[in-house]
Structures are given as C-alpha cells and as structure tokens.
N, C-alpha and C positions, 0 to 999 in steps of 0.2 A: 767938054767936061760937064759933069752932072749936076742939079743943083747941090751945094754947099747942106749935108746935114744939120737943119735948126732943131737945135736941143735945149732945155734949159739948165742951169748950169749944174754940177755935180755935186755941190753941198745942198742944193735946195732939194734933187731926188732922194738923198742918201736921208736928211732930214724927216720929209716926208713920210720915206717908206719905212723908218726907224718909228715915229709915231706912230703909222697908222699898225704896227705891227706890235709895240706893245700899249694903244693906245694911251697914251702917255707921252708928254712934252718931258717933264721931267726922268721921265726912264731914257727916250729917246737920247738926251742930253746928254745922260751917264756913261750910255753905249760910246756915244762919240765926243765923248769927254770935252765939250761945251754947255756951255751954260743952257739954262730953259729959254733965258731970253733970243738966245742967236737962233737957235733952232723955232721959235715962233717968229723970228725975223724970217728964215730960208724958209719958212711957210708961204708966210705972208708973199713972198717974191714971185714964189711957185703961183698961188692964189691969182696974183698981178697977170703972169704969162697965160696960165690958162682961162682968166677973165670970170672966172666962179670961185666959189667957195669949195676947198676941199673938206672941211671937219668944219661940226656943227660943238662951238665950244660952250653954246648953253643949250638947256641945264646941263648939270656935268653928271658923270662923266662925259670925257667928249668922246664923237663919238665921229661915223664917214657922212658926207652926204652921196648922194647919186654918182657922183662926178669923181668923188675920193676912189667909191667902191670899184669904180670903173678905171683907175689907174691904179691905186695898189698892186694887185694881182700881177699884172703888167712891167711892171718896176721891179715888185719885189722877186720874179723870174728873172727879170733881166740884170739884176745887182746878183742875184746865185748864180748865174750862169759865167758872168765875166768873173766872180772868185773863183768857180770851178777851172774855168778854163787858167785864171794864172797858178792855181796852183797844181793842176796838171803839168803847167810849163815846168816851174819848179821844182815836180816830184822826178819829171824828167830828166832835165838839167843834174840834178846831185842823186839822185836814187835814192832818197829820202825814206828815213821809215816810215810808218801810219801812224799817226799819231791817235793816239785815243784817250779821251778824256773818260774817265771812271772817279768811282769813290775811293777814297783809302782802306778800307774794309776788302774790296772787293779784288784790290791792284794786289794787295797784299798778302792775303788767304789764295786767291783763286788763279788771279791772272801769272802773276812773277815767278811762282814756281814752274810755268809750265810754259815760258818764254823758250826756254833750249828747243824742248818736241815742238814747237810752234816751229822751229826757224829750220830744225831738222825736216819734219813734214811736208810741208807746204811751202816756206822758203820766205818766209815774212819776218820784217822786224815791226818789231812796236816800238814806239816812242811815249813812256808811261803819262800823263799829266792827271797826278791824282788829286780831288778833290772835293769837298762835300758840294760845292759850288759848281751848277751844272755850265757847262759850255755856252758860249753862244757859237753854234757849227755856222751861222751867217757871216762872222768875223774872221774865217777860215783862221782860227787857233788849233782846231784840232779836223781831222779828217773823219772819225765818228765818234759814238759817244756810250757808253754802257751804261743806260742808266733806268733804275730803282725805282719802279711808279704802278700805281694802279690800275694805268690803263694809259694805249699808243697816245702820241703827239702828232697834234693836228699836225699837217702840211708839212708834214716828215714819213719817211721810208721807216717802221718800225718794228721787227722782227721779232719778234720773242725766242730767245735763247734759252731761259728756263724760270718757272715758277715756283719759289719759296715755301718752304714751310719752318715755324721756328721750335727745334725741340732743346728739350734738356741734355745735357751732356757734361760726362764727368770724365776722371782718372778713375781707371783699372782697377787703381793701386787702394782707392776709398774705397772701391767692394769685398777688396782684400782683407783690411786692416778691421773686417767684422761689422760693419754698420750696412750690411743688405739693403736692397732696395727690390722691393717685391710686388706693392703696390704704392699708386699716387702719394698716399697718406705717409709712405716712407720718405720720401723726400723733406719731411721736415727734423729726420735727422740730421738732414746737411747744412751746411751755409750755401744759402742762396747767393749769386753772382749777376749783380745786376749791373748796366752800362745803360749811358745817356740816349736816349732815340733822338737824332737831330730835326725828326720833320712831325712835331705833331700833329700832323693836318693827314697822316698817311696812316694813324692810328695804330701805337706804339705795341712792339708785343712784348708787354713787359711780365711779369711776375704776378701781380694784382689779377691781369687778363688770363692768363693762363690757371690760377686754380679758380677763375669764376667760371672758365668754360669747362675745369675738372670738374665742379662742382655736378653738372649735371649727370656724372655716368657714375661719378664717388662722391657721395656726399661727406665723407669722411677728408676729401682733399681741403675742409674749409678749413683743418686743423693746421695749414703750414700759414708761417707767418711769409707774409709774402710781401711786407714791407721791409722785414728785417735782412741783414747778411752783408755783403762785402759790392760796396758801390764805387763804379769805374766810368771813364770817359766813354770810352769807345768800346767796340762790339769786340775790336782784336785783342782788345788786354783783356775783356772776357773771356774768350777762348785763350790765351796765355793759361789767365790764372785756372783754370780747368784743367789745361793741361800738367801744371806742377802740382794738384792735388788740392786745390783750396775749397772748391766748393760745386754745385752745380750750374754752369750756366744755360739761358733759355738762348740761344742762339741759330743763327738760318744754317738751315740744314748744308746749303749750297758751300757754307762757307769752311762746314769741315769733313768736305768728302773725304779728302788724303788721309787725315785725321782717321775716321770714321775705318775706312778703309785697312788702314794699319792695322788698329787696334790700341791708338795712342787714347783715342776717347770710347768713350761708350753710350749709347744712348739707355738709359736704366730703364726706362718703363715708355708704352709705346702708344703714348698723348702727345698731339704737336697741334699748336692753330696755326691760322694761315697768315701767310705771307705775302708778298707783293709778287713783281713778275722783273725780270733782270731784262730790258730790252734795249737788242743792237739797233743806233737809229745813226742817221746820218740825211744828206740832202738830197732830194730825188735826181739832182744831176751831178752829186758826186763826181769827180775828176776822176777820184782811184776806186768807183763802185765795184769791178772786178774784182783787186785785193779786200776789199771787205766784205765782199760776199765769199771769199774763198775763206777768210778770218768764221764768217758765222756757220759754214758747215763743220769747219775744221771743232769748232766751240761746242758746238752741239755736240758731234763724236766723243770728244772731251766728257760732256757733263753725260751722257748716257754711259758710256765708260767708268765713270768714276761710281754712278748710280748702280751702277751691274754690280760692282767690286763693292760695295757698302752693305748690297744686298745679299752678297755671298759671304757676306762675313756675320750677318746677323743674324 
C-alpha cells in the first residue's frame, strides 16, 4: 500500500483560498459564514504546516507573499474542480436543470419568455435564480451566470452574448393622440420615465446623460427637463409604464426586442448612448460546460433574431 496522502486539513484550504481570492479575511468569513477570527485562526494553522508566511497582513491591505502566490492558483483549481466534479455527479444523478443566475430585469424582459423555444430547441431547462446580487459560481449555487459589466471577469470563461445600447421608447398610442415626436427637442412634450440604476460605479444611463450627449448634434435638446417626469424602482416597471402610455422611458435596447418587434413600443427618434455588454460566464471546468455552451449559441440566435425583426419593423 502507498504512502497515506498528507494534506492539511479542509477548513484551513477552503479558508485560505477564500482570502486570498477575495483578499479579505472579512469577505472570506462572510463566504463561509464564520467569523474573521476563525478564518485567521485556519490561516494561521495553514502558515504552522507549511512553515512560512502565506499573506503579508501589514501595511494593509493584505496582501500574498511568494509562498501564498505559489499555492492559491493551486488550491483554488483544485477546490473548482472537486465542485465541478460533484455537481456533475448530481446534474447526473437527478437530470437537473442549469441553473442560472441573472438579474431580475433581464430573467424577466429577456430570458422567461423564451424558456418554451429554449426547451423545444435545444432541449434545455433552466432553473431561473434572479438577482441584482451576483453569484458566487465557486459555491456551486448556480451552474453560470449572465451578467451586466463593462468588461469579462478575471479567471472566468466570459462570452459576450450581446452589447447594450439605452434608447427612448414609448406607446404608439402617445404619437396618436397628437403630441409628435420629430426631433430630440420633442421629447419634452412628454413625461420622462426614469428608474433607479443599481450599480453606480457602471455609470448610469439616466436622463441627465442622454440630453448632454443630445446636446451635441441638437443643441435645442437642452430644452427637455431631464430631471422632471415619473420616477420608478427598477428598469421593468419602466418599460411597464411605457408600455400603458405614461411617458418615455430611456431604457436597454436588449430588454425590449419583443416589445420593439411587435410594435407594442416605439423608439420616436434615433439617439441612444451606450451601454454595457450582457456576458455568459461560468468556470473553466464547469461540470455541464457542454449545455451552456449549447445555452450561449442557442442565445446568440435568439438575440440576432429578435435584432433582424426590430429592424424590419423600423
């Protein structure tokens, strides 16, 4: 018999690799719902076995030394691959759907209505977990993740699905009822339809932002008040109240192809600034990598498809 595998023990790795990954004792802790203290305790143990210092904790932040940087990588492969591999077993085991973690905005305008052709298609289920709070796909909570950013995630597999833009969009029934919109400067016949941006660090595309970028090709767009009009939580009760007729809102293009498409909304005049980028990510050794790459060509067809029908209607 071979010798006996010396390992050190599996709170003091999990610990470590939870540090050094969001370098933070305290985040670590939150992940693995123990105190800061225990988790500088299973350091400290680690530290003991391997007979060095792993994290250099002054000045702060803390940060790896030599000997950390040289086992993270190491660990934090080796802790992905044992989640992949059990939730393999158990995607096995029950034939489980994908679970996919997204925004609420996004599950609900984009993804939910088109769950049926997904399952008819391709043959996939999804398993929705909507929320403005992104995943931790290391905790195997979810199997990928759609998410909202300016740019891919390190030490993640990140595909871009599609790139945003935010326009104005209204009911039909407002260009009907005689209040035209012809140029920029008409829009402030309307009630503006504004909602909360949750991330201001991704820089909001609000009302304010859009007639200062109108500004430069209409100088007459400085006339809309672009503070005033009908103010909402979130993105989808701004497309709600658009679509009942209440007012225009500046919203991602992505999120009212069907919309658009119908002819349930309309985009009045043809200014839009940019937007982020919607990217499928997940873990490079992913268990079910196969169904979610068959999920992001399936997605893609989807959104050029809806794209094609938006623009034949325009």
């Amino acid at each position: 018999m071979g010798d006996m595998r010396k390992l050190p023990p599996l709170n003091a790795l999990r610990a470590f690799e939870a540090a050094a990954r969001h370098m933070s004792f305290a985040k670590a802790a939150e992940e693995l719902a123990v105190t800061p203290t225990a988790v500088s305790h299973q350091i400290r143990l680690l530290e003991e076995i391997t007979g060095q210092p792993l994290f250099r904790r002054r000045p702060r932040p803390i940060s790896l030394t030599e000997a950390g940087e040289r086992l993270f990588p190491v660990l934090r492969d080796g802790l992905d691959s044992f989640a992949a591999a059990v939730a393999g077993l158990r995607a096995d085991a029950d034939h489980s759907p994908l679970v996919v973690s997204t925004t609420t905005a996004f599950a609900s305008r984009w993804l939910v209505p088109r769950l049926v052709r997904l399952k008819e298609e391709v043959d996939l289920e999804l398993e929705i977990e909507a929320s403005e709070t992104p995943a931790n796909l290391r905790s195997g909570t979810a199997d990928f993740a759609i998410r909202y950013r300016r740019t891919p995630i390190p030490d993640l597999e990140c595909m871009e699905l599609v790139r945003d833009r935010f326009i104005p969009v209204m009911s039909p029934t407002l260009l009907e009822s005689g209040s035209s919109v012809n140029s920029l400067v008409d829009l402030a016949k309307h009630t503006l339809i504004h909602f909360r941006w949750k991330r201001p660090d991704l820089g909001p595309p609000t009302w304010e932002r859009f007639v200062s970028e109108a500004r430069t090709i209409e100088p007459d767009a400085s006339k809309i008040d672009a503070a005033g009009g009908l103010r909402l939580s979130e993105e989808s009760h701004a497309i709600e109240a658009a679509l009942t007729g209440q007012g225009i809102a500046l919203v991602s293009n992505v999120l009212v192809q069907r919309e658009l498409a119908s002819g349930a909304l309309v985009q009045p005049v043809d200014f839009s600034i940019d937007g982020l980028v919607f990217y499928i990510t997940y873990l490079p050794n992913a268990a079910r990598r196969e169904a979610i790459e068959s999920f992001l060509l399936w997605a893609r067809d989807e959104v050029a498809d809806a794209t094609e029908a938006t623009e034949d209607t325009s």
